[in-house]
C-alpha positions as CSV (number, residue, x, y, z in Angstrom):
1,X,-16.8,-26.5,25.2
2,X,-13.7,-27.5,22.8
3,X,-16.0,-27.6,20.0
4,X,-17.1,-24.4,20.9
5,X,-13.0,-22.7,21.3
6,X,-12.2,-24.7,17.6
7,X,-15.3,-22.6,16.3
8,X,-14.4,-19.4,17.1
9,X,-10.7,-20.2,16.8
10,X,-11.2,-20.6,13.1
11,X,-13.6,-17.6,13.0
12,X,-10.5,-15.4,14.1
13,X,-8.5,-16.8,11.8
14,X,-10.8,-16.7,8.6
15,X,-11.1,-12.8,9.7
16,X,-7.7,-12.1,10.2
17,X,-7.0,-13.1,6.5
18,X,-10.1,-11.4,5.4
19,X,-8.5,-8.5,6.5
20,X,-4.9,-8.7,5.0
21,X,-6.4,-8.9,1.9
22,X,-8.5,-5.8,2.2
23,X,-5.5,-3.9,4.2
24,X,-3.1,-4.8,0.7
25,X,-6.5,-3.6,-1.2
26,X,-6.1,-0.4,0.4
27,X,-2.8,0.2,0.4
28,X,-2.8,-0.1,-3.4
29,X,-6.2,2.1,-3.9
30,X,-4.6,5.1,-1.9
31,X,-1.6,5.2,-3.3
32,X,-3.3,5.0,-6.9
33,X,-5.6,7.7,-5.7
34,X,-3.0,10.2,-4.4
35,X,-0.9,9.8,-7.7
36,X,-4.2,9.8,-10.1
37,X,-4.7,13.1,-8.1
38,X,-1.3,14.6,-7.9
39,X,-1.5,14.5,-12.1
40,X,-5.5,15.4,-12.4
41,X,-6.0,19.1,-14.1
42,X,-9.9,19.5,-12.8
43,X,-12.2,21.4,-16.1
44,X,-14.5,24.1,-14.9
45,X,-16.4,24.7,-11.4
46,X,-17.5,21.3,-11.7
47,X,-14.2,19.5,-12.3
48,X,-13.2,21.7,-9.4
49,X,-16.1,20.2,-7.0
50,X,-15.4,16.6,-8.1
51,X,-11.2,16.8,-7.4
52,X,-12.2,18.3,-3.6
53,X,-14.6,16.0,-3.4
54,X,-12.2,13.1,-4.5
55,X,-9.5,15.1,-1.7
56,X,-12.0,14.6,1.0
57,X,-12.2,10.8,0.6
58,X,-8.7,10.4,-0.1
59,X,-7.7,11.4,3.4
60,X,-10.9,9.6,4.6
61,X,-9.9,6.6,3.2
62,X,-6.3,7.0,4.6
63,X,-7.9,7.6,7.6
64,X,-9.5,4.6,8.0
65,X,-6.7,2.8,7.0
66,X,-5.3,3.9,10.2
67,X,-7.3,2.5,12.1
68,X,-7.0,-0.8,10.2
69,X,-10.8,-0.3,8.9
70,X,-9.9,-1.6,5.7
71,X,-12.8,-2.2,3.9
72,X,-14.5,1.3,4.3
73,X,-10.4,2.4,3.2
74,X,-11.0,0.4,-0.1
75,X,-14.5,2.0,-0.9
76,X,-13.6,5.4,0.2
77,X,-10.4,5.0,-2.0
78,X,-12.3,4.2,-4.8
79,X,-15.2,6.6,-5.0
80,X,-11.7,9.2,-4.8
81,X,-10.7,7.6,-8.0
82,X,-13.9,8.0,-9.4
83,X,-14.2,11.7,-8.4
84,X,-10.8,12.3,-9.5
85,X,-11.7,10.8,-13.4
86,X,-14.8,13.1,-13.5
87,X,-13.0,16.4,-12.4
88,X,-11.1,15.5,-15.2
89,X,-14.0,15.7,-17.9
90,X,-15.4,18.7,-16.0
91,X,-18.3,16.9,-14.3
């Protein structure tokens, strides 16, 4: 039974840093999003698709990190960044 509390004791732990790392991850991503967004000038009906796209998973992404679902903040964050670079060529 101790053997059994050390195990998942560690587990908790190991996850909790797993996390921090993903939470700074996000952090960083949407803030470099929202700025990368504030200075984008979208080309055409397509660039203009691609920056509302890249708007949607912005506040996707902050929403998830909201509720501390970092890793899903991270990948939202960064498909935003890669709208957000083709609204700019008009794609």
């Amino acid at each position: 039974m101790r053997y059994l509390l050390t195990v998942l004791a560690l587990l908790m732990l190991a996850a909790c840093a797993g996390k921090q790392s993903f939470r700074d991850s996000c952090a960083a991503n949407v803030d470099a999003a929202w700025q990368e967004l504030d200075i984008a000038k979208a080309e055409g009906f397509s660039g203009s698709v691609s920056y509302s796209k890249a708007l949607g998973l912005i506040s996707l992404a902050k929403s998830m990190q909201t509720v501390e679902n970092f890793d899903n903040c991270v990948k939202h964050a960064q498909d935003a960044r890669f709208y957000i670079a083709e609204s700019r060529k008009g794609q």
